[in-house]
C-alpha positions as CSV (number, residue, x, y, z in Angstrom):
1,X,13.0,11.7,-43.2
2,X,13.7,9.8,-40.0
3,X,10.2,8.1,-38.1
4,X,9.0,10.5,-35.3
5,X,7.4,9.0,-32.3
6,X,4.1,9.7,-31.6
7,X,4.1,11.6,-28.6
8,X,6.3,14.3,-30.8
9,X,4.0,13.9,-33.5
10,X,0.7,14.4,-32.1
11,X,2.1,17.5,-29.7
12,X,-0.9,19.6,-29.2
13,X,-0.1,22.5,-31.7
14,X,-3.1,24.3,-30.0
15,X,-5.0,25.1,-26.3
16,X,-8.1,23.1,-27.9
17,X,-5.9,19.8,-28.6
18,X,-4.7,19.7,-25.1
19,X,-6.0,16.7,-23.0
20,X,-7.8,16.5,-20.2
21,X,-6.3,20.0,-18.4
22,X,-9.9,21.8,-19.3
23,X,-9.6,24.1,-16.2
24,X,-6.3,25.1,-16.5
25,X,-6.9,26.0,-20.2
26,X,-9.4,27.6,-19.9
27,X,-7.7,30.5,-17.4
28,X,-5.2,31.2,-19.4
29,X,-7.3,31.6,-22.5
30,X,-9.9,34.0,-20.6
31,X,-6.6,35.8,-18.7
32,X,-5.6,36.4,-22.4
33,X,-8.3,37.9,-24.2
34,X,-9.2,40.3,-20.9
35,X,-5.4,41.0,-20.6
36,X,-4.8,40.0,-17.3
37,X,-1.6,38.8,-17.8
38,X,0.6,37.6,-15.2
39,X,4.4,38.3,-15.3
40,X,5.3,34.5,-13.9
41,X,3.7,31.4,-14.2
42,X,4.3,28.0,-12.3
43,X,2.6,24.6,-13.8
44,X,3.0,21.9,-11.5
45,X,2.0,18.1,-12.3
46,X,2.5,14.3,-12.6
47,X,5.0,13.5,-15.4
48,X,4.0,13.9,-19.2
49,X,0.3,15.4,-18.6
50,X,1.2,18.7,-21.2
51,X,3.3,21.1,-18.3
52,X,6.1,21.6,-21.5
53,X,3.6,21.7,-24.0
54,X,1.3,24.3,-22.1
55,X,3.9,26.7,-21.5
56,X,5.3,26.7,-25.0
57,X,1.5,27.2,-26.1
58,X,1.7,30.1,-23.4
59,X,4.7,31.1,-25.6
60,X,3.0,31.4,-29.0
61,X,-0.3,32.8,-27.7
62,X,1.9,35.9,-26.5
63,X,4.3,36.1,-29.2
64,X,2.2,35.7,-32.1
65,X,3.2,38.0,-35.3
66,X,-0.4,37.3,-36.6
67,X,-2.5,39.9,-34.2
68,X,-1.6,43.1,-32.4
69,X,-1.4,41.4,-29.2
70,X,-1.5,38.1,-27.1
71,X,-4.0,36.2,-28.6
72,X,-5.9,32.8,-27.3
73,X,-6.0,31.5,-30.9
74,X,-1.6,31.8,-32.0
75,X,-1.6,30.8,-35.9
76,X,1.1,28.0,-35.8
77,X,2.7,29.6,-39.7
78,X,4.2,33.3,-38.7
79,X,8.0,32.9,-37.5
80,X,7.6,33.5,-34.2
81,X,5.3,30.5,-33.5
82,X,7.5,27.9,-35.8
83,X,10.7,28.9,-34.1
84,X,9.2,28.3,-30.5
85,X,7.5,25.3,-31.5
86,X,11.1,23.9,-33.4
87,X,13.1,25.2,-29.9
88,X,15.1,27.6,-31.5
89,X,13.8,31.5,-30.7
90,X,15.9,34.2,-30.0
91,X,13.4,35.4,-27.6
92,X,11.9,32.3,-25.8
93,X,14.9,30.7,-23.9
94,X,13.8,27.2,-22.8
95,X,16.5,25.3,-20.1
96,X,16.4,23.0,-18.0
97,X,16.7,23.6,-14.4
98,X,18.8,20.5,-13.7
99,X,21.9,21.7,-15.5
100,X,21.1,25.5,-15.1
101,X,21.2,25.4,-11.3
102,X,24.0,28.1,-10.0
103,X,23.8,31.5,-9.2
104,X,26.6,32.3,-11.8
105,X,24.1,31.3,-14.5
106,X,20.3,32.8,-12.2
107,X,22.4,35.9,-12.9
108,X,23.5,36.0,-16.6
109,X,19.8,35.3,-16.8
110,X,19.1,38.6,-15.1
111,X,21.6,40.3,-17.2
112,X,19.5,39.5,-20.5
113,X,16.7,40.7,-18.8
114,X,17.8,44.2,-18.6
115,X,17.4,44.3,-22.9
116,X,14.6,44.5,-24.8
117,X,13.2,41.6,-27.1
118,X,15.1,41.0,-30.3
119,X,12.0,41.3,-32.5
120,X,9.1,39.0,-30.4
121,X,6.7,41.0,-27.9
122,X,7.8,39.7,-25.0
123,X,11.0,37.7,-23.7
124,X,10.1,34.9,-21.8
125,X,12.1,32.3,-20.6
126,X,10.9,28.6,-19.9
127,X,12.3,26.5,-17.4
128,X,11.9,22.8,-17.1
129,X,11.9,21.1,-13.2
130,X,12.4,24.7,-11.8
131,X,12.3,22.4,-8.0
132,X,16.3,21.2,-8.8
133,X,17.4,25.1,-8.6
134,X,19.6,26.0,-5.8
135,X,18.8,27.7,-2.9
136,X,21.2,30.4,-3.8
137,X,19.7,30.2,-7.3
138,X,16.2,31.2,-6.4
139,X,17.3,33.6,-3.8
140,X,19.2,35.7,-6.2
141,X,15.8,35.2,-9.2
142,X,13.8,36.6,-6.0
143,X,13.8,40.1,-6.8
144,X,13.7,39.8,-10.6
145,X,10.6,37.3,-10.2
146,X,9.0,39.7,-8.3
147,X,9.4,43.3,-10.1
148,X,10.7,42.1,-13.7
149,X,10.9,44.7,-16.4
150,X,7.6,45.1,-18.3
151,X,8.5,43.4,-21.5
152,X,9.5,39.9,-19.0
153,X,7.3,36.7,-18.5
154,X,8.8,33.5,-16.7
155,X,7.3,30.4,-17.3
156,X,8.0,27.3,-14.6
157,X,7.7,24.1,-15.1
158,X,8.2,21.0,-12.0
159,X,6.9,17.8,-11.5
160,X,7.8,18.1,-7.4
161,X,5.7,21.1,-6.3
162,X,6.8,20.5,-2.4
163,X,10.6,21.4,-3.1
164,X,10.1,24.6,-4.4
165,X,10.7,27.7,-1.9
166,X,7.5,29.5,-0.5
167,X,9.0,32.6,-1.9
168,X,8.9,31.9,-5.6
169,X,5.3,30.0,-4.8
170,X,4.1,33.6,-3.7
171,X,5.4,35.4,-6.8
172,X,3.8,33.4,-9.6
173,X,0.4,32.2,-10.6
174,X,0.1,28.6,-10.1
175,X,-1.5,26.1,-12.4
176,X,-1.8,22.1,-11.2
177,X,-2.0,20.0,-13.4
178,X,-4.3,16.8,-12.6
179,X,-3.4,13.0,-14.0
180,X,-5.6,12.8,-17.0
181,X,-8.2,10.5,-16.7
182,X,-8.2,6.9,-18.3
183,X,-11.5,7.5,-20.5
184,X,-10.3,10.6,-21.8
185,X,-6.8,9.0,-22.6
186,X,-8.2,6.1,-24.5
187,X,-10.1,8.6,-26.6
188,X,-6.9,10.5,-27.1
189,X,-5.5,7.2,-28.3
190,X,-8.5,6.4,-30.3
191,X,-7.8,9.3,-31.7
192,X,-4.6,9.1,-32.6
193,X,-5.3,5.0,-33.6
194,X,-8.1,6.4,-36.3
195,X,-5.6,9.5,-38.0
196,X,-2.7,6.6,-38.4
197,X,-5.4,4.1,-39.9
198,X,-4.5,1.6,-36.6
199,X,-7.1,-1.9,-36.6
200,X,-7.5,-1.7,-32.8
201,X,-10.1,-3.2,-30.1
202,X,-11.2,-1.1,-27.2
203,X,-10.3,-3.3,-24.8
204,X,-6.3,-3.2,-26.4
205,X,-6.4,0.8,-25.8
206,X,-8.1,0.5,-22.3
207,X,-5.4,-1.8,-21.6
208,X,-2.2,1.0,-22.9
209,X,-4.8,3.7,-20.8
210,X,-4.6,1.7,-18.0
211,X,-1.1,0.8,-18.7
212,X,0.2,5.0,-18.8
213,X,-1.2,5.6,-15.6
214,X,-2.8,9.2,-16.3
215,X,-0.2,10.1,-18.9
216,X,-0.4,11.0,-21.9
217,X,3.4,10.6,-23.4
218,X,3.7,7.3,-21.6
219,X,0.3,6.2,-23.4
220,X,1.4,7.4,-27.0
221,X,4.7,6.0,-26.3
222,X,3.3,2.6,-24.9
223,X,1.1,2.9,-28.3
224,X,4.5,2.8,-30.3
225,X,5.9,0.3,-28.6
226,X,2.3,-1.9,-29.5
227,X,3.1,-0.9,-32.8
228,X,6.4,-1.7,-33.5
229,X,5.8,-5.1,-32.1
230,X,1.7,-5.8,-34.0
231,X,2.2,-3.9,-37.1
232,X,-1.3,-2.2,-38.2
233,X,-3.6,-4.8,-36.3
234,X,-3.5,-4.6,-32.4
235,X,-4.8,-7.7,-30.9
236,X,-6.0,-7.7,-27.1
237,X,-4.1,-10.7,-25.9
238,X,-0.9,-9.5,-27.9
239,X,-0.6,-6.1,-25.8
240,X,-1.5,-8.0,-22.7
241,X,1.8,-10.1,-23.4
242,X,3.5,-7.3,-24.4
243,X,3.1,-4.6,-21.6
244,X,3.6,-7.3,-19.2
245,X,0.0,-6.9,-17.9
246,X,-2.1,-9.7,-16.6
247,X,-4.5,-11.5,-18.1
248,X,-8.2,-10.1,-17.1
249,X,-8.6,-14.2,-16.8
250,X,-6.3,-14.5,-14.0
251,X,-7.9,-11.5,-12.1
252,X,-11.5,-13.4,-12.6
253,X,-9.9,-16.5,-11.4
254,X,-8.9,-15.1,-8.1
255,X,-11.9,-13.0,-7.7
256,X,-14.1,-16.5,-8.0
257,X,-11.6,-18.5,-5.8
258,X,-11.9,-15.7,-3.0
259,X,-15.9,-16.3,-3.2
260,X,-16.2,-20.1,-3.3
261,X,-13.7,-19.8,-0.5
262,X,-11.4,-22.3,-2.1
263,X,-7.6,-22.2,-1.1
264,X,-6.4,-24.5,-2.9
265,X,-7.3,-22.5,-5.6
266,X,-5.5,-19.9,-4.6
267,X,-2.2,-21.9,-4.5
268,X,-3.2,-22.8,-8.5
269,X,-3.5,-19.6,-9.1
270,X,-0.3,-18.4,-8.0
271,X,1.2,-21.5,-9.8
272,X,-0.4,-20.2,-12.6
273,X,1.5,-16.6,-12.1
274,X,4.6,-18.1,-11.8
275,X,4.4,-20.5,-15.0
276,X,2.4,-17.2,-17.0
277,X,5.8,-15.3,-15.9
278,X,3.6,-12.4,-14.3
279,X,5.0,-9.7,-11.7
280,X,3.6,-10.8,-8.3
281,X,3.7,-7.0,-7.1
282,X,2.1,-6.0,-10.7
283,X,-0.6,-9.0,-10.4
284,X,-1.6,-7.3,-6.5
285,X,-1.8,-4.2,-8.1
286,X,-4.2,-5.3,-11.3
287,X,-6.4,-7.3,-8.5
288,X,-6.8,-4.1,-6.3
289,X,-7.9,-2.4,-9.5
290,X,-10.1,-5.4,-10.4
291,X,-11.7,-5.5,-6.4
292,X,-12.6,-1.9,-6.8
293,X,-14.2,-2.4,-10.1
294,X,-16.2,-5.2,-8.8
295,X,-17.4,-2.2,-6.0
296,X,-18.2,0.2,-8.4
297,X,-20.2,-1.7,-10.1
298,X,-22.2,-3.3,-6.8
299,X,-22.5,0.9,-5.3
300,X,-23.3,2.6,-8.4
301,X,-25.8,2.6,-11.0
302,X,-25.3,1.3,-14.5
303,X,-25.6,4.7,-16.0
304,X,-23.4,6.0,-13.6
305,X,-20.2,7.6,-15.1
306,X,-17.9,6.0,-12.6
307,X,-18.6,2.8,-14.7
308,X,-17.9,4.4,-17.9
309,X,-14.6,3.1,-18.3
310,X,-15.1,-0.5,-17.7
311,X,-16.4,-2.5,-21.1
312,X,-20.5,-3.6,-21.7
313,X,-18.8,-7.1,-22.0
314,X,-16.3,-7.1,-18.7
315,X,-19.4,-5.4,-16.7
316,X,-22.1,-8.0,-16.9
317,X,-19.0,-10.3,-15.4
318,X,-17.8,-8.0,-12.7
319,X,-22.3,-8.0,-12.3
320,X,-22.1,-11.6,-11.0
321,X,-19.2,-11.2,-8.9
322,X,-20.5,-8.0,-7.1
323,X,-23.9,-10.0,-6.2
324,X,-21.6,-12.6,-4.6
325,X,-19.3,-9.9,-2.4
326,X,-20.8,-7.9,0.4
327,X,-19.5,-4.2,0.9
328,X,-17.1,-5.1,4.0
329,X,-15.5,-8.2,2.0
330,X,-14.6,-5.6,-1.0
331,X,-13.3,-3.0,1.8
332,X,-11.4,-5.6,3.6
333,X,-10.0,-7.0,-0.2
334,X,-9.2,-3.4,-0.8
335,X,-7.1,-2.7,2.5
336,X,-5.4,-6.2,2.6
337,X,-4.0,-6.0,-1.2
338,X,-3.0,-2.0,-0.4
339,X,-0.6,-3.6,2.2
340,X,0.5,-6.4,0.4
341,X,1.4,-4.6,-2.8
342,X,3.6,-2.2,-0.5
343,X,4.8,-5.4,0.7
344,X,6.3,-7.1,-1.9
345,X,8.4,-4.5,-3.1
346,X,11.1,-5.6,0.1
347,X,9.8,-9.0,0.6
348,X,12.2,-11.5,0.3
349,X,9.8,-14.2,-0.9
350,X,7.7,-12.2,-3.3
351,X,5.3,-15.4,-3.8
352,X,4.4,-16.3,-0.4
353,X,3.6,-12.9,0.5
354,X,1.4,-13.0,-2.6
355,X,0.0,-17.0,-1.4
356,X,-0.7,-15.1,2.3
357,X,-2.6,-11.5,1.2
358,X,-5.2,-13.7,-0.7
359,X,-5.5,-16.7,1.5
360,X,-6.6,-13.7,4.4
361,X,-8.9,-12.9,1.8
362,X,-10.6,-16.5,1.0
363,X,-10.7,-16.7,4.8
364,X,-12.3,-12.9,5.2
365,X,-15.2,-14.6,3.9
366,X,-15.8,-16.7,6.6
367,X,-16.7,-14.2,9.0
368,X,-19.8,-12.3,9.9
369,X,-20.4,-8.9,9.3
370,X,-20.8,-6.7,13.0
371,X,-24.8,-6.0,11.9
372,X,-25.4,-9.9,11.0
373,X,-23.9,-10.6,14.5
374,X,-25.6,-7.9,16.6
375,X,-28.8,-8.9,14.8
376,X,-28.6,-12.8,15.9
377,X,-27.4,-11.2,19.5
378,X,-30.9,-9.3,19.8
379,X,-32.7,-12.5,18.8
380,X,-31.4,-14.2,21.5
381,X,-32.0,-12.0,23.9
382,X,-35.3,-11.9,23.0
383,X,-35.8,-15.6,22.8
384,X,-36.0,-16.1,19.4
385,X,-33.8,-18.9,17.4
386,X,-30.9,-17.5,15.8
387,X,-30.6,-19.0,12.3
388,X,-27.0,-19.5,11.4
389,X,-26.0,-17.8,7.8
390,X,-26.5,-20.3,5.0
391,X,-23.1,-22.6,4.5
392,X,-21.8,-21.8,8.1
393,X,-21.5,-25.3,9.9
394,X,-23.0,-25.3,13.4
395,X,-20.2,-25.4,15.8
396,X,-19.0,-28.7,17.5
397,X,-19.5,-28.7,21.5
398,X,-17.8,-31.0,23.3
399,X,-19.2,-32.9,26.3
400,X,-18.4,-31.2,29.5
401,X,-16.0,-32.4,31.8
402,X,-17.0,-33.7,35.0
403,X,-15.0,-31.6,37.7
404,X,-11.9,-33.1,39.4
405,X,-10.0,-32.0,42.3
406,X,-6.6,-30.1,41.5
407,X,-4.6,-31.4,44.0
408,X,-3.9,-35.0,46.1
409,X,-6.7,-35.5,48.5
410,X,-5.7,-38.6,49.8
411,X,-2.9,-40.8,50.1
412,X,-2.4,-43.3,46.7
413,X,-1.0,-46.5,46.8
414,X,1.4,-46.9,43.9
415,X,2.4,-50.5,42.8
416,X,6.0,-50.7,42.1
417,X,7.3,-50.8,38.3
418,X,3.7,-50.2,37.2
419,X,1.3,-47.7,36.7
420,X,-2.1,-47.1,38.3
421,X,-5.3,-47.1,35.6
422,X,-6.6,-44.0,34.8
423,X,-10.5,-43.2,34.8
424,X,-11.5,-40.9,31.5
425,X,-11.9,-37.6,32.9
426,X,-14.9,-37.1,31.1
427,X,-16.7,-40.0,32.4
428,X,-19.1,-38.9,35.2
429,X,-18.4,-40.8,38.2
430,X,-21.5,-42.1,40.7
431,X,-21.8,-40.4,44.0
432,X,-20.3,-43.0,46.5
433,X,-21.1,-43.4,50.3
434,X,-18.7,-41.6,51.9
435,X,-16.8,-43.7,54.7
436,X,-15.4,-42.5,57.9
437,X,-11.7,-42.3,58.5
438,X,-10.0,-44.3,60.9
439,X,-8.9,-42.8,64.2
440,X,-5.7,-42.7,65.5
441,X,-6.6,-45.5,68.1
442,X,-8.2,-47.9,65.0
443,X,-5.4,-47.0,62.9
444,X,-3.1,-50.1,62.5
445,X,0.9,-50.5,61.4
446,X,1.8,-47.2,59.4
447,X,2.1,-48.3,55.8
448,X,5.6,-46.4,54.3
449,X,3.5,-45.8,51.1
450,X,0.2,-44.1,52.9
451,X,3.0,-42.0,55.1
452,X,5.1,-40.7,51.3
453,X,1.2,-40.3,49.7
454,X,0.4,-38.1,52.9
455,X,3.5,-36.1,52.6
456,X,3.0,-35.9,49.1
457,X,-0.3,-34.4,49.4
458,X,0.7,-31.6,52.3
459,X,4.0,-31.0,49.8
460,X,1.5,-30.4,47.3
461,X,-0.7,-28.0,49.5
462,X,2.5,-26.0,50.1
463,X,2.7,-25.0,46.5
464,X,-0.1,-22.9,45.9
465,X,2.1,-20.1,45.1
466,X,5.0,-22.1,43.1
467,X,2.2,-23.8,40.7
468,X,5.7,-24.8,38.7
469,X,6.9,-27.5,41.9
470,X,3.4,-29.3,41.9
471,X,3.4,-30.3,38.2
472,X,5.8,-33.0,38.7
473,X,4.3,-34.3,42.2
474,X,0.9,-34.9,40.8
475,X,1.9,-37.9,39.0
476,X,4.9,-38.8,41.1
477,X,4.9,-42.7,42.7
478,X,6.2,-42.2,46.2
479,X,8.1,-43.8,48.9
480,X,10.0,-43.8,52.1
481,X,13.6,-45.2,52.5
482,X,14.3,-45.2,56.1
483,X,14.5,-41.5,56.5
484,X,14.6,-40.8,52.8
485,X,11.4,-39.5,50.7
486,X,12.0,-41.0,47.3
487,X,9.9,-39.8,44.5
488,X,9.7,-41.0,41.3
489,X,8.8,-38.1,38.4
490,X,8.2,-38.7,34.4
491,X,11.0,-39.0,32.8
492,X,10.5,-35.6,31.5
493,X,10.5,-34.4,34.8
494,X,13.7,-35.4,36.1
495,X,16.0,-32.3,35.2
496,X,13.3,-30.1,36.5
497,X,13.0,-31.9,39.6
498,X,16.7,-32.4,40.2
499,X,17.5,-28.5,39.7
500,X,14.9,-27.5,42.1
501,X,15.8,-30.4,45.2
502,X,15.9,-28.0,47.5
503,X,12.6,-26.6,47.1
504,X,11.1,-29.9,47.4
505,X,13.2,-30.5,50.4
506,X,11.8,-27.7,52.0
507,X,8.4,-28.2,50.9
508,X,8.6,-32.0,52.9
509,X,10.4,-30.2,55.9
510,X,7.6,-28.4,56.4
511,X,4.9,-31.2,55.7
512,X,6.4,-33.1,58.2
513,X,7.6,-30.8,60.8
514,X,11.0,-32.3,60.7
515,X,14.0,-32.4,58.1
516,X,13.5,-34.8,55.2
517,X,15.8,-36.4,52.8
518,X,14.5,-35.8,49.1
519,X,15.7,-38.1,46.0
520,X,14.6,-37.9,42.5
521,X,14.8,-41.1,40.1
522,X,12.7,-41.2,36.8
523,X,10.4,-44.2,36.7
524,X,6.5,-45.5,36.5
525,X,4.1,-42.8,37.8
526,X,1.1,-43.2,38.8
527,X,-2.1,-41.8,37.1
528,X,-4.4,-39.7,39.1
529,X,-7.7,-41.5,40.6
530,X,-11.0,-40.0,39.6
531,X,-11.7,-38.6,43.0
532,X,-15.0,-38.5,44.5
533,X,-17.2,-35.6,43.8
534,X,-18.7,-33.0,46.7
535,X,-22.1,-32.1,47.0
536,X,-21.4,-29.4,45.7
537,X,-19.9,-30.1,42.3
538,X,-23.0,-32.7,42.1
539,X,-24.8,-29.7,42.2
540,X,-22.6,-27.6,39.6
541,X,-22.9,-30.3,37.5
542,X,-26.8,-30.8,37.4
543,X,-26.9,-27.0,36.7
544,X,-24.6,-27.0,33.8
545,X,-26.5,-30.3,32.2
546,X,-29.7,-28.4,32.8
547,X,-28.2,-25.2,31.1
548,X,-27.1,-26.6,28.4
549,X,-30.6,-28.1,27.7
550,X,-31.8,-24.5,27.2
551,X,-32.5,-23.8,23.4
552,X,-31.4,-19.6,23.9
553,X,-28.3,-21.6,25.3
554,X,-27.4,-23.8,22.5
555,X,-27.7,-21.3,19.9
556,X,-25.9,-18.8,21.7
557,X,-23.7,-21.9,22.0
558,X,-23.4,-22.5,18.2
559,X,-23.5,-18.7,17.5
560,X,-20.0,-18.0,19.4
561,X,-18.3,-21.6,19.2
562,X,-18.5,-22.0,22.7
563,X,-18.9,-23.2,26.0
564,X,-20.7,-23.3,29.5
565,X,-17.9,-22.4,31.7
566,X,-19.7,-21.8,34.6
567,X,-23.3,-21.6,35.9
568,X,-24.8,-19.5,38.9
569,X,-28.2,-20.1,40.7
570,X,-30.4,-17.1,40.2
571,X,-30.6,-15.4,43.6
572,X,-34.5,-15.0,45.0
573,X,-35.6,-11.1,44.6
574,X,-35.2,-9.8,47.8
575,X,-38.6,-9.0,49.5
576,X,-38.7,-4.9,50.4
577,X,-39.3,-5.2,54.1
């Protein structure tokens, strides 16, 4: 006798050995014994969670030779249950709505529906993924479906609920079937392991449960595909390698690498993939699982039965890691690997879209959570210190710079061929006596290079609202040739300058009241002079060191990573009159 699989085999022969559909059972088994029969029935669901098997249960419970009538309990041995359950009765058509699709073959269908049952009680007919009908199809099955002769039952059958018309919906009682749950499908397959005298590990099954994602033929048939390849002794690692699955090592790996905050890791990890041969997409997906675990176990209570599928052994592990992860780092894991694993199915670099998701997840670590923050915020305000989070470095404040006028205040002499020295603009510069400028009758020869540094500095006054023109005269050396205003820009400067010559020709018309030549030549520039501070930026500047003295100041300072950008006097309260 040839081998038959396993999900043949161990086809529930009865409504007792179906898995994990309790609710669904248990209305057709009450609608039976109280004869409440409906004449159409629709059993929607995910692939391979018993729709087929139900329905030919349905079948037997209503045909059944053994009884007077329907009956919950169908014996399995009279003729009409073996020859439903072997495909082959005269009155329990099965077909397959993919290849039985027209409205030539809807209407043989109600043509045999007209005659009575060969022998059975009832003539039913079963059809498989009712959804790929036609339209035409199920408009011409509308009026049988909904007044069929009294000796009729239709049983449907579809995986894709959505496609099918609202008009056969409202004609038939409709069953969904859920995606059976992973404890309850590694029972099944414990089951089924024991009967066949199987050596297997929990952790192998929970692995193939996990693996079949809520099904039960795509366990049993992952179990004989374990089988063929172990022989009577499953071991964990060899089903692991088998299934293509990743190694629960791997997933612990990442998990720790994400909590020490280690990227590097994270690159040896994906190295690690690569070498192992694992699915990137397939390795998102396992860590998603793995992140939620690690939540489960951090939310819920040991006892709880949303823990009941993870092992003693891999719980005390996923223990350690849920004490390290707060709830917003696992929620933030959790949406971050949601997109990536959508992700990588079109990414055209599979492995750096892998390298990226978890590197924003070592680096989601790093920040603080909103109540942390508001928390410091409302010590502050108060005037308490705000202790910075254990293994968060202060932040690094840089010395303030000591304010500096924007524009050319005064004419600069520019030696020729050589640049000027330049002051450090952060070094604070000592308040000077400020001397009187010469009058026109003091004033001696004019000087060709204090006439270009004064037309300079009105050119430069002209640009207020082209900000663009000025970069290249801040640093320009200066001179007059004759009639000729010469300036020479940074080398980068030069195209920039030379595109926009008449802009700066108008800008020195208009500084000196008369048309002036402009030429542009690349050469030395000078560096701008550390120009003497104002009163008031003496004053701006005593604030701001003062300010900055202020404890609340600093660790608001070190709190944000920032800076004193400016700092007002406090006004006097005004006195009522």
């Amino acid at each position: 006798m040839s081998y038959q699989v396993l999900a043949l085999r161990y086809r529930p022969a009865t409504f007792d050995e179906v898995v994990g559909q309790t609710t669904v059972i248990r209305t057709l088994r009450n609608a039976i014994e109280q004869d409440r029969i409906g004449h159409a029935f629709l059993l929607s669901g995910a692939r391979g969670v018993g729709k087929t098997t139900t329905a030919r249960l349905l079948a037997k419970a209503l045909n059944c030779a053994r009884g007077e009538g329907p009956t919950a309990e169908p014996c399995g041995a009279c003729d009409s249950c073996r020859e439903i359950a072997e495909g082959h009765s005269l009155d329990v058509q099965e077909i397959d709505g993919a290849s039985n699709n027209s409205v030539d073959q809807v209407r043989e269908l109600r043509e045999s529906a007209r005659y009575n049952p060969a022998r059975d009680r009832f003539k039913i007919w079963i059809i498989d993924e009712v959804h790929m009908l036609s339209t035409g199809a199920f408009n011409a099955l509308l009026k049988t479906l909904e007044e069929p002769p009294p000796r009729v039952k239709f049983i449907f059958a579809t995986t894709e609920y959505h496609k099918i018309p609202e008009t056969i919906l409202s004609r038939c009682q409709q069953y969904d079937f859920r995606m059976i749950p992973t404890r309850d499908l590694q029972a099944h397959l414990r089951a089924v392991a024991d009967r066949e005298g199987i050596r297997v590990g929990d952790a192998a099954l929970g692995q193939i449960a996990r693996a079949a994602e809520g099904s039960v033929r795509d366990g049993l048939s992952l179990f004989d595909q374990v089988l063929a390849f172990t022989g009577e002794e499953v071991k964990d690692d060899e089903v692991a390698g088998l299934l293509g699955l990743v190694d629960r090592e791997l997933l612990h790996r990442a998990s720790g690498a994400i909590v020490a905050g280690d990227s590097l890791a994270v690159f040896d990890l994906v190295e690690s993939l690569a070498d192992y041969g694992a699915d990137y997409r397939n390795f998102a997906r396992e860590l998603l699982l793995h992140l939620r675990e690690i939540l489960l176990v951090k939310l819920s209570p040991e006892d709880s039965p949303l823990q009941s599928a993870i092992l003693p052994e891999e719980r005390e592990r996923l223990q350690a890691r849920a004490a390290a992860f707060s709830e917003e780092d696992l929620l933030r894991g959790l949406d971050v690997l949601t997109r990536a694993e959508g992700e990588l199915r079109v990414s055209p670099d599979p492995r750096v879209s892998l390298e990226l998701a978890l590197l924003k997840l070592v680096q989601f670590r790093k920040l603080l959570p909103f109540t942390e923050l508001v928390a410091k915020v409302e010590r502050l305000a108060g005037g308490a210190p705000a202790a910075l989070p254990a293994g968060r470095p202060a932040a690094r404040r840089e010395a303030p710079a000591a304010p500096r006028r924007a524009a050319v205040a005064a004419p600069r002499r520019v030696a020729a061929g050589s640049a000027a020295a330049s002051a450090s603009p952060a070094t604070k510069a000592p308040p000077l006596e400020a001397s009187p400028e010469p009058g026109p009758e003091a004033a001696g020869p004019a000087d060709p290079t204090d006439a270009a540094g004064s037309l300079v500095a009105k050119m430069l006054e002209g640009c207020v609202s082209r900000p663009s023109l000025a970069q290249p005269l801040r640093r320009a050396a200066a001179r007059l040739d004759g009639k000729t205003l010469v300036l020479s820009v940074a080398p980068d400067f030069v195209a920039f300058a030379n595109m926009h010559l008449g802009d700066y020709r108008d800008l020195a018309k208009k500084a000196a009241g008369r048309p002036v030549a402009v030429e542009i030549e690349a050469g030395a520039v000078a560096e701008e002079a550390p120009a003497e501070p104002s009163e008031d930026e003496l004053r701006q500047q005593k604030l701001r060191e003062e300010a900055e003295k202020e404890p609340a100041v600093q660790e608001a300072l070190d709190l944000f990573d920032g800076r004193v950008v400016d700092v007002r006097e406090a006004k006097p309260p005004r006195e009522d009159a």
